[in-house]
C-alpha positions as a Markdown table, in Angstrom:
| # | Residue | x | y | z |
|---|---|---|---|---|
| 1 | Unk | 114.2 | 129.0 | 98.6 |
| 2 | Unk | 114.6 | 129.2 | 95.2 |
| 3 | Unk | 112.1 | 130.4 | 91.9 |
| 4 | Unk | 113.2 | 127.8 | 89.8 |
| 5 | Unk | 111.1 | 124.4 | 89.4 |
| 6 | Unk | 108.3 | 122.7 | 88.6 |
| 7 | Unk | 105.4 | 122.2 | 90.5 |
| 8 | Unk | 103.6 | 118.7 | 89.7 |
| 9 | Unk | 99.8 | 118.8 | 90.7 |
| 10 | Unk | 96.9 | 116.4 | 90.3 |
| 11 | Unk | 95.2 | 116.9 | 87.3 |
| 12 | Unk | 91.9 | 115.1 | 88.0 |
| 13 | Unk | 91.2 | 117.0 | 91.6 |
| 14 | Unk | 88.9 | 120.0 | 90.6 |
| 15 | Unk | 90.8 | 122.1 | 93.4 |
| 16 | Unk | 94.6 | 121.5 | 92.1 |
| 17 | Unk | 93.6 | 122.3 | 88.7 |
| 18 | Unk | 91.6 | 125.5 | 89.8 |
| 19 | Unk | 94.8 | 126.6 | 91.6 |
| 20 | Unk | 97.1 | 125.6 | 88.8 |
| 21 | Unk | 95.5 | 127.3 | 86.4 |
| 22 | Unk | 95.6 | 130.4 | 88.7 |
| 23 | Unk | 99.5 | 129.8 | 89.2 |
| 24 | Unk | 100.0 | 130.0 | 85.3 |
| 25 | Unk | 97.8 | 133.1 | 84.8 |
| 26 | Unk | 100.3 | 135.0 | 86.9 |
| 27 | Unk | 102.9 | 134.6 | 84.2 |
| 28 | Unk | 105.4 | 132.9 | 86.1 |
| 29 | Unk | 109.3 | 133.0 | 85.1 |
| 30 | Unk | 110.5 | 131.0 | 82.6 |
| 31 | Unk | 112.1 | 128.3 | 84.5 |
| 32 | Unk | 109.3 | 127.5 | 86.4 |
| 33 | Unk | 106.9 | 124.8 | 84.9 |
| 34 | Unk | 103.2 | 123.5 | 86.0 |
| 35 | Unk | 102.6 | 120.1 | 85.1 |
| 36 | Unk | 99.9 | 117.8 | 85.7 |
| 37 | Unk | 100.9 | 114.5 | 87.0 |
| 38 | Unk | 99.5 | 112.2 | 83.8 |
| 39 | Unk | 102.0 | 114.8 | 81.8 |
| 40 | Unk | 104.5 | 114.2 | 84.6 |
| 41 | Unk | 104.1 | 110.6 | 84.8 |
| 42 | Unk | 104.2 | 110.2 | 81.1 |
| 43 | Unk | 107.8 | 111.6 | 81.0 |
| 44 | Unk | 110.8 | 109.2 | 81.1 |
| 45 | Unk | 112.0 | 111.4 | 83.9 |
| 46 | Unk | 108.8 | 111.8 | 85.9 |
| 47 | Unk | 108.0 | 108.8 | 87.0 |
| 48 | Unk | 111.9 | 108.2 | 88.5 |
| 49 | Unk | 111.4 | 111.2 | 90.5 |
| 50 | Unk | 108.0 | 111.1 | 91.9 |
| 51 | Unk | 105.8 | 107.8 | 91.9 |
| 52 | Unk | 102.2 | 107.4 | 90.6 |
| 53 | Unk | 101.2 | 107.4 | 94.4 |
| 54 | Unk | 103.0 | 110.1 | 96.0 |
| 55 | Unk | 101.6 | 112.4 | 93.1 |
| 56 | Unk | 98.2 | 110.6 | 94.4 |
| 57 | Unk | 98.8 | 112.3 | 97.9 |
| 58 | Unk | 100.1 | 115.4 | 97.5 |
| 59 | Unk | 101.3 | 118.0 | 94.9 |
| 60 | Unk | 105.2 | 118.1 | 94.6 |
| 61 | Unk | 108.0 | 121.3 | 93.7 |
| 62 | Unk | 110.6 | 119.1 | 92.2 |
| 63 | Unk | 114.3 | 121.7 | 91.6 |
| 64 | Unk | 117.1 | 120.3 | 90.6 |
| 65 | Unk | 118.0 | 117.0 | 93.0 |
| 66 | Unk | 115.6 | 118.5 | 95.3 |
| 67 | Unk | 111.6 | 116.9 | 96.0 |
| 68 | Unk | 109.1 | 118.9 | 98.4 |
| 69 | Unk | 105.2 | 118.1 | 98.8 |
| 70 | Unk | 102.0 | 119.3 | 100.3 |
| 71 | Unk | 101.9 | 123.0 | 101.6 |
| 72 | Unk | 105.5 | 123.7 | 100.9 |
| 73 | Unk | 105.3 | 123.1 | 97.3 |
| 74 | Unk | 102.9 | 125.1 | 97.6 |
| 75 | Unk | 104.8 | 128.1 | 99.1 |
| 76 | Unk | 107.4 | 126.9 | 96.6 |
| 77 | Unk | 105.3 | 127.8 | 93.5 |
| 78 | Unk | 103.9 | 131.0 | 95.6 |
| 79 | Unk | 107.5 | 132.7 | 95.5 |
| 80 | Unk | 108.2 | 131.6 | 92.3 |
| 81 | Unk | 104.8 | 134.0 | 91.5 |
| 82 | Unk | 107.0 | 136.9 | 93.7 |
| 83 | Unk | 105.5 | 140.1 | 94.8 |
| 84 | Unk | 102.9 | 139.9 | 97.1 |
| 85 | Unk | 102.7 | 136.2 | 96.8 |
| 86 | Unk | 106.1 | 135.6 | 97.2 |
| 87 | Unk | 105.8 | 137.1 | 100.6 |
| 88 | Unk | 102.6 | 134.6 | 101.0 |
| 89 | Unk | 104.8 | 131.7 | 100.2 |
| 90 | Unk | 107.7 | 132.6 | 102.4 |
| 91 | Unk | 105.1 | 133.1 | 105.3 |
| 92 | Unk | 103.6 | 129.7 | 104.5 |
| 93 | Unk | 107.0 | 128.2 | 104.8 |
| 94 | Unk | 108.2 | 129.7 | 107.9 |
| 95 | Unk | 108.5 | 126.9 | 111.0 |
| 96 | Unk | 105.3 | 128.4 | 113.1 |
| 97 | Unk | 103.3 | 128.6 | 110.4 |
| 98 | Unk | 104.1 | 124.9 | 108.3 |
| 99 | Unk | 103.7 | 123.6 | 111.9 |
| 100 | Unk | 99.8 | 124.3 | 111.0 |
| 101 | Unk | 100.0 | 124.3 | 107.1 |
| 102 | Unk | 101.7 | 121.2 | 106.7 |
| 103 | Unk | 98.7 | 119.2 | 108.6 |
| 104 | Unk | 95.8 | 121.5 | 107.3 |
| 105 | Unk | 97.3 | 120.3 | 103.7 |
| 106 | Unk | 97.1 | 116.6 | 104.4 |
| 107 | Unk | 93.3 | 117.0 | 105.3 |
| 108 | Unk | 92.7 | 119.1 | 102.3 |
| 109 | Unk | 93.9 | 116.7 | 99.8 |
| 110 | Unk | 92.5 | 114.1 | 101.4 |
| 111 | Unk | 89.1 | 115.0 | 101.3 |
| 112 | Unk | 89.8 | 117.2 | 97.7 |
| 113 | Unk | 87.7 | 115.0 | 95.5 |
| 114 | Unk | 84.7 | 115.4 | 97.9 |
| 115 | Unk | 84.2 | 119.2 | 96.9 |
| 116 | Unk | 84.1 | 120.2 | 93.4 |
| 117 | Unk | 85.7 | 123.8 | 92.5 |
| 118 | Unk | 84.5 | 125.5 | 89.4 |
């Protein structure tokens, strides 16, 4: 897994932007990018590469030709962080453990709007 990307989240659930704003306090590397998905959309480029409703379901790690959604976009934008949370992202990638993230993730963002995060 690569560093390099950018993670496409859903800028009107109160959890995605919590945790993107968290993502882009830890100073990520220069060739990683956090976009919301009106930004995302907005682009010429965006909307060819991930549709108005898959952005709906899911947040997306979009690198090079290469699309991935739900927790291991997540893990995605965890190694790009690296250290300590690089580690976290590998782990949350590995095939035991997506076996239970992947799932866990679809109920999260289903239900997302229901709870309101600071």
């Amino acid at each position: 897994m690569s560093a390099r990307g950018t993670l496409i989240y859903d800028g009107e659930c109160s959890l995605c932007v919590a945790a993107a704003a968290w993502l882009v306090r830890r100073r990520l590397p220069d060739d990683v990018d956090v976009v919301d998905a009106a930004q995302w959309l907005a682009t010429t480029q965006g909307a060819c590469v991930v549709s108005r409703d898959e952005v709906a379901r899911a947040a997306w790690w979009i690198e090079d030709d290469r699309r991935v959604e739900g927790s291991r976009a997540v893990a995605h934008a965890l190694i790009a962080v690296g250290g300590g949370w690089g580690i976290v992202g590998r782990t949350l990638a590995s095939r035991p453990v997506d076996r239970v993230a992947a799932p866990m993730y679809r109920v999260i963002a289903r239900y997302r709007r229901l709870v309101r995060w600071r």
